[in-house]
C-alpha positions in Angstrom: 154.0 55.1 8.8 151.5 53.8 6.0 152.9 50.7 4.3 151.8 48.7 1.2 153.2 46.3 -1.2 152.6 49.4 -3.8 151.9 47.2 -6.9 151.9 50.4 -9.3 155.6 50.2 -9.3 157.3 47.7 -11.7 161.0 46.5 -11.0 161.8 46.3 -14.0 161.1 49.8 -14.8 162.5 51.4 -11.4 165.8 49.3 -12.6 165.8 50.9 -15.9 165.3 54.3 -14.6 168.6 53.4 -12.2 170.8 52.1 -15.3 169.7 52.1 -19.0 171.8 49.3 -19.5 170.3 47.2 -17.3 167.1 47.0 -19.1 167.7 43.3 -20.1 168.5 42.2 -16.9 166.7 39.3 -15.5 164.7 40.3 -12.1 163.9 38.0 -9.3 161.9 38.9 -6.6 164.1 37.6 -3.7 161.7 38.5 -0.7 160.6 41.2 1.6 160.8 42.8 5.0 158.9 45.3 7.0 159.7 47.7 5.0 161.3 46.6 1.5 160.6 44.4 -1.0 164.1 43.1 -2.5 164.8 41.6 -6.0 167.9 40.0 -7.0 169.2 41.6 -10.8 171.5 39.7 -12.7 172.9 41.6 -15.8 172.7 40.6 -19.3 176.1 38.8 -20.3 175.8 40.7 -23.3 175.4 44.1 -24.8 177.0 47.4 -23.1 179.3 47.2 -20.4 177.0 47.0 -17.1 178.6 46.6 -13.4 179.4 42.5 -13.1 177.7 40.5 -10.5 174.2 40.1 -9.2 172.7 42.9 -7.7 169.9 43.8 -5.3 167.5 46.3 -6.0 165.9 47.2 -3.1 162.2 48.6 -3.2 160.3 50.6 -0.3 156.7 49.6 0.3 156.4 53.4 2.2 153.3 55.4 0.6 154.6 58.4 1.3 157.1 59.6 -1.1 158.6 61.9 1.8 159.2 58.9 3.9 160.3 57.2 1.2 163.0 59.6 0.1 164.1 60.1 4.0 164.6 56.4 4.4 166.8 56.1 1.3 168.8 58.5 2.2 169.4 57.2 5.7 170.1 53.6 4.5 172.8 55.5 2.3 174.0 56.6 5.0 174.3 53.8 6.9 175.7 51.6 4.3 178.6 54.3 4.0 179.4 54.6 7.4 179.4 50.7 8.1 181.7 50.1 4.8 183.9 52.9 6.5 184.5 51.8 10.1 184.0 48.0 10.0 185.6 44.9 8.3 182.6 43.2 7.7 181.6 43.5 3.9 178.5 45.7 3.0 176.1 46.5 0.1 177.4 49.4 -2.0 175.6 51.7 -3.1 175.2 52.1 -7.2 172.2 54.1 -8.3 169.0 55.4 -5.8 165.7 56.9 -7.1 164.8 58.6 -3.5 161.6 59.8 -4.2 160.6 56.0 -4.7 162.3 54.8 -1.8 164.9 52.6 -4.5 167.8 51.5 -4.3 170.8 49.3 -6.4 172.8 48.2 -4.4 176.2 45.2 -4.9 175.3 42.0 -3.4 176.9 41.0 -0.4 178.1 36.6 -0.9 177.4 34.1 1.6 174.5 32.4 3.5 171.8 35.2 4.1 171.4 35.1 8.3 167.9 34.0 8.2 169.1 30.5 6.8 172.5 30.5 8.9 170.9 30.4 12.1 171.5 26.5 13.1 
């Protein structure tokens, strides 16, 4: 499993790609894991009808586009089977572009577990 930051890739455009109409949104990195760089997207409060809320566009730092796409599509997965069978709230899935490992996904509110640990 090769990894990288992959800083061909801009955000902005991979969010654009997901939604036209989220071309003005502002884009904010919000930090990165193993395998993901994440970005929080807040639409424009103006202009065409857009999904409300912030968002999370989620970014794989794979190289290969294979692994990228398989990885997508299992975090789909995932995030429809939890939603499914638990009570806990999850990230829905909006828009994906597979082949680059990306993914818009609903925010999920509260204190994110890294900074609830006491």
């Amino acid at each position: 499993m090769n990894l990288s930051r992959r800083p061909d890739l801009d955000p902005r455009a991979l969010l654009t790609r997901l939604d036209p109409r989220l071309a003005n949104a502002s884009v904010t990195e919000l930090g990165e894991g193993w395998d993901n760089v994440a970005y929080a997207v807040d639409p424009p409060s103006s202009g065409p009808v857009v999904p409300r809320g912030r968002l999370v566009l989620r970014v794989s730092k794979l190289v290969d586009s294979a692994e990228r796409r398989a990885a997508a599509v299992r975090d789909d997965l995932i995030l429809s089977v939890l939603a499914a069978h638990t009570d806990v709230q999850t990230n829905r899935l909006l828009a994906a572009l597979p082949e680059e490992g990306t993914l818009l996904l609903t925010a999920v509110p509260g204190v994110p577990v890294a900074q609830a640990r006491a």
